[in-house]
LOMARGU-864493 format. One record per residue (C-alpha): residue in one letter; x, y, z. Coordinates in steps of 0.05 Angstrom, whole numbers, plus 32768, in hexadecimal, padded with zeros to 4 digits. Example, Ala and Ser with C-alpha at 12.3 -4.5 7.8 and 13.67 -1.06 7.14 Angstrom:
2
a80F67FA6809C
s81117FEB808F
END
This chain:
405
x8831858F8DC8
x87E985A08DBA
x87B185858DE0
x879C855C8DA7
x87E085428DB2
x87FB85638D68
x883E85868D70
x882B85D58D67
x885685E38D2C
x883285A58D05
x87EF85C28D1E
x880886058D08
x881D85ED8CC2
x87D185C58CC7
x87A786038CCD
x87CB86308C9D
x87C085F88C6B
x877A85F68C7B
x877386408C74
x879C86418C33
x876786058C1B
x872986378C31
x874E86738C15
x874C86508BCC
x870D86398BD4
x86F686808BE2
x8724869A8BA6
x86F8866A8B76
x86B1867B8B96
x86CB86C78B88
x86DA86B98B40
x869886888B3E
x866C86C48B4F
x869C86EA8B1E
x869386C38AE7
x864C86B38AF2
x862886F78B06
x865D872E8AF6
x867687168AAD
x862B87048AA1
x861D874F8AA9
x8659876B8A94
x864387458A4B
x85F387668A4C
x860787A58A55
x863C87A48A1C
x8609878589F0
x85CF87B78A01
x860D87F089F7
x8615881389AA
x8660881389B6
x868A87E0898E
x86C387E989B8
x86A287C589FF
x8687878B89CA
x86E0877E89B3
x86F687828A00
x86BB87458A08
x86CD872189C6
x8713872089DA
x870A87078A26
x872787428A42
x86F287438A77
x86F586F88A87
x874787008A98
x874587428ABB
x871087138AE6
x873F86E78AF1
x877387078B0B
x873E871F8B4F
x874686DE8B72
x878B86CF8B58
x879887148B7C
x877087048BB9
x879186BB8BC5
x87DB86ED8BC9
x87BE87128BF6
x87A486E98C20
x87DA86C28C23
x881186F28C2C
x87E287098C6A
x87DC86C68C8F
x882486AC8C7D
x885486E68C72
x888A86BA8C7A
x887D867B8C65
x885A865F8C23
x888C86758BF6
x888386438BC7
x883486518BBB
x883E869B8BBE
x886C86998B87
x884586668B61
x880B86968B67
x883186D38B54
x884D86AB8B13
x8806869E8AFE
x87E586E98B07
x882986FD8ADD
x880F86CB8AA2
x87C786DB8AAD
x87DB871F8AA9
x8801871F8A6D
x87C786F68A4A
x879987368A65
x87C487618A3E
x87CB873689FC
x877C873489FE
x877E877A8A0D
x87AC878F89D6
x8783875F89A2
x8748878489B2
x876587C389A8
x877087B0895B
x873987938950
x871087CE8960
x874F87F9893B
x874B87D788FF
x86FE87CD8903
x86F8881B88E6
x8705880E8899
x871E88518892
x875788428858
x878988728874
x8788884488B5
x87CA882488BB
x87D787D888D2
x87E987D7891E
x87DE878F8921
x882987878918
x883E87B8894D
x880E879F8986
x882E874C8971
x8874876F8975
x885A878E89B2
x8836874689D4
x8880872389C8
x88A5874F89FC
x886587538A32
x886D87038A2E
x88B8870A8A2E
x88C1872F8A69
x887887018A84
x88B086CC8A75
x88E586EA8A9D
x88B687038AD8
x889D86C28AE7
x88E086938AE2
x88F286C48B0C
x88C486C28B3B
x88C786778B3F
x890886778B4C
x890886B18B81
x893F86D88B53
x894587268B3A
x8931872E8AFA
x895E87558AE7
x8992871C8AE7
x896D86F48ABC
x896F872B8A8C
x89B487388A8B
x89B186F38A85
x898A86F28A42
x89C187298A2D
x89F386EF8A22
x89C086CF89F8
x89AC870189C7
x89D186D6898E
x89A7869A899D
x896386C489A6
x897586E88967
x897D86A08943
x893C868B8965
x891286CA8956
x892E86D78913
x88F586DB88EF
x88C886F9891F
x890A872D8929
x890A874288D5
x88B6874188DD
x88B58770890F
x88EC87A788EE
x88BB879688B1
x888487AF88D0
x889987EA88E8
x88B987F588A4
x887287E68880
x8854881088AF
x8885884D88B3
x8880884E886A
x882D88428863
x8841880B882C
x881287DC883B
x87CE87DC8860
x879887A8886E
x877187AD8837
x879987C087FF
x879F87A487BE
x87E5878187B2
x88098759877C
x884687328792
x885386FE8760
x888D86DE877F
x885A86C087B5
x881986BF8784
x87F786F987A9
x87CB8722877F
x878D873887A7
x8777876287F0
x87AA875A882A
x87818740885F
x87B0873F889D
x87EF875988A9
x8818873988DB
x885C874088FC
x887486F988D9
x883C86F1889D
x881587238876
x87D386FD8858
x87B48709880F
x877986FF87FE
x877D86ED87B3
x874B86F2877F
x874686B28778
x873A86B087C2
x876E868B87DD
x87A086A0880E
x87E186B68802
x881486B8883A
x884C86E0883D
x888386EF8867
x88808741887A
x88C9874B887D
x88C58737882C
x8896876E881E
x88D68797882C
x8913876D8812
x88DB876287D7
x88BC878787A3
x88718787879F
x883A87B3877E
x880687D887B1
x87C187E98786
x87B6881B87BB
x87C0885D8795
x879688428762
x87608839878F
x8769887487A9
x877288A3876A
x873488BC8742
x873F8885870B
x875C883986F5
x8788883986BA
x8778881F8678
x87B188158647
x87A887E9860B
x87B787E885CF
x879F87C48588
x87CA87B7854B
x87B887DE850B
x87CE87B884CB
x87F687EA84A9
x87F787DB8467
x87A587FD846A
x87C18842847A
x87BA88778443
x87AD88BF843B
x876188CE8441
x874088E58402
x8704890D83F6
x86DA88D483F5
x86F888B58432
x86EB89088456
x86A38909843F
x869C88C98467
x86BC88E084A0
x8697892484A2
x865F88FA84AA
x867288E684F3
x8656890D852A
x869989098552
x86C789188518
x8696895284F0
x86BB898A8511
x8705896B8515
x8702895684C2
x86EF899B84B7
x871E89BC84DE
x875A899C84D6
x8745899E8486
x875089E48489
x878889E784B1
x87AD89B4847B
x878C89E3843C
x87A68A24845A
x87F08A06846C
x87F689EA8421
x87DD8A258405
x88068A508425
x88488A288411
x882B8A1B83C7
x882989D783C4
x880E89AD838D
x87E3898083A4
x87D3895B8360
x881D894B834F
x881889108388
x87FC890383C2
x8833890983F4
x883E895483E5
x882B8982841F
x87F789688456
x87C48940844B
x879A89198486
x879E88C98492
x8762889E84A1
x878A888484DA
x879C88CF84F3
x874C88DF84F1
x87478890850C
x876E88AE854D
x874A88F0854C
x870C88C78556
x872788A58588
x873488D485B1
x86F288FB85A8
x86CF88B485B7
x86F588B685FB
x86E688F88612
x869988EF8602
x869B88B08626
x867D88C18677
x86A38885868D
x86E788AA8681
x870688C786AA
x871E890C8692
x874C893086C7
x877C88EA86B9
x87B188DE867E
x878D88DE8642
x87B988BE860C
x87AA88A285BF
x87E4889885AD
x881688748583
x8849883A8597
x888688238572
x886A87FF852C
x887987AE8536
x887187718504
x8833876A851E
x882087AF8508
x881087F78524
x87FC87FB856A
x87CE882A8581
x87C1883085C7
x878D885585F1
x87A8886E862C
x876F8882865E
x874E888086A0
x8708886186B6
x86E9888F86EF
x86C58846870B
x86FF881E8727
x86D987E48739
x86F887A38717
x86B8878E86FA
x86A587D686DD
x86F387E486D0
x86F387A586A2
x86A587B58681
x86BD87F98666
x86FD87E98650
x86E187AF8629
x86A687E18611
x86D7880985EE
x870687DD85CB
x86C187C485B5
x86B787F6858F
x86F388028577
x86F687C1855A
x86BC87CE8538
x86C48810851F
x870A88068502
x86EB87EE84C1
x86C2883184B6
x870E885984A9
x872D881E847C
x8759880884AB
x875D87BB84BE
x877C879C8502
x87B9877284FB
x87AC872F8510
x87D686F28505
x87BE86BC84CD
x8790868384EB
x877E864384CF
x873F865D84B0
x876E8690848B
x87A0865F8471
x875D86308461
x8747866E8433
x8786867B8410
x8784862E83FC
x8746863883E1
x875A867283A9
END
């Protein structure tokens, strides 16, 4: 007995409770001061710093958990000093919660990390957003497997072996998070897909900048700007189209073609050459070619008045493609290291297509879309100077006219 007349292992059990009670009231004036003084100046100097790196570790509360785990760390301490055999029960507690405070330190640590990764818009950067998630789901797994085990005053190790005999069920569980992850690797093994690239997925309705890619979900910005989620692991069971070697070449492909009605084809006569003559970007190629076509049917002496389809004789829409292609090159918008193509397709019902085959040195949509629409412009228009006429389907103004007659 005491002389306060308290058995001595109740007064015992008393005062370590009491110390215990000023030992966590010391823990949370530690992390008060902490929190109030330290994090406060941790923040100024990382504001007053050029460095963008300090300013991600602050945004992502990397600093506020590593804080936390001081007095979580002195309270095991101190208590494994004043009770090294007793307190089981809080010690483990304790331990349990620096385990999960110190996996959440490393997720924050780990976001940060990308954030100041992906942060540097240098295009030949590739994703590790999916790696560090991949990475974050086995800390917290074996977080998970620490801390039951801890609570439960067990090896590890057995729960492990354990989880072994459950690898159907996690499999089931974790499927898709399972297929995300070999995706990402995949996607990033292979560079197909980066944050910021240009995709086209129609089975989803993505067409527009990837925005996030994920170890479950890639996002897509589309033009329209909604958001287009899909799964990563389809980007590789899936076919999509990636706009990045486009973006990265020296031009953006234009490839279109018009219809020429061919019924206003014919062999150009002298008339129709002293016309063309007259244009600056066919003077030279008229002449030439001229002379080329005299000296051939000379030399196998044809007769040129008997009819018209003996020997060679130019076309207005052969000197209609010649011009073409001299319009192209003189054009600064073109790009001239590309394909350059005028060219003939296979002749339709709806007439002769012609199709200009070229690449724009701007590939900025806008831009792309201003010069491409200059030059069928003018094509358009200057069909009609070499007798030819576009093929267009009958309208109702058409049919109205041939009522009329």
């Amino acid at each position: 007995m005491s002389a306060w007349g308290v058995p001595a292992e109740s007064a015992d059990e008393l005062a370590i409770a009491v110390v215990v009670a000023l030992i966590f009231l010391g823990a949370y004036v530690v992390y008060w001061v902490l929190r109030n003084y330290l994090l406060k100046l941790i923040r100024k100097v990382t504001e007053k710093t050029t460095n963008t790196w300090d300013d991600a570790l602050m945004s992502n509360r990397v600093f506020h958990r590593v804080l936390r785990l001081i007095p979580l760390t002195f309270i095991l301490v101190c208590v494994q000093r004043l009770a090294p055999d007793q307190l089981g029960l809080i010690k483990r507690l304790i331990f349990a919660i620096i385990i999960l405070v110190g996996a959440r330190t490393v997720e924050a640590f780990l976001n940060a990390v990308s954030e100041i990764y992906h942060s540097d818009k240098d295009s030949r950067r590739k994703p590790i957003r999916p790696l560090f998630q991949a990475l974050l789901i086995v800390v917290y797994l074996f977080a998970g497997v620490f801390v039951i085990s801890v609570l439960l005053d067990k090896s590890p190790w057995k729960l492990v072996s354990l989880m072994g005999g459950l690898t159907a069920v996690t499999m089931l569980v974790f499927k898709d998070t399972i297929l995300g992850f070999v995706a990402g690797i995949q996607l990033g093994a292979n560079d197909m897909v980066r944050e910021g690239d240009w995709i086209e997925m129609p089975k989803f309705g993505a067409d527009g900048d990837v925005i996030e890619v994920a170890v479950n979900t890639v996002k897509v910005r589309n033009w329209d700007k909604t958001i287009s989620t899909i799964p990563t692991y389809a980007l590789i069971s899936d076919s999509f189209k990636n706009w990045r070697g486009m973006s990265e070449s020296g031009g953006r492909r234009i490839k279109r073609s018009i219809a020429i009605d061919m019924n206003t084809v014919r062999f150009a006569d002298e008339v129709m050459l002293a016309k063309f003559r007259g244009m600056a970007l066919l003077n030279d190629y008229v002449d030439q070619t001229q002379q080329e076509i005299d000296a051939a049917n000379a030399e196998r002496g044809i007769d040129l008045s008997a009819t018209v389809v003996n020997g060679r004789r130019q076309t207005n829409l052969g000197i209609f493609r010649a011009y073409l292609v001299n319009y192209l090159r003189e054009n600064p918008k073109i790009h001239k290291g590309m394909t350059f193509l005028v060219r003939h397709l296979q002749p339709t019902p709806q007439g002769l297509p012609i199709e200009i085959y070229v690449f724009s040195s701007d590939k900025i949509w806008a831009n792309y879309e201003s010069i491409q629409a200059d030059i069928f412009d003018h094509v358009l228009a200057a069909l009609p100077e070499f007798d030819l006429r576009v093929y267009q389907q009958p309208s109702g103004a058409d049919l109205a006219a041939l009522s009329l007659r």
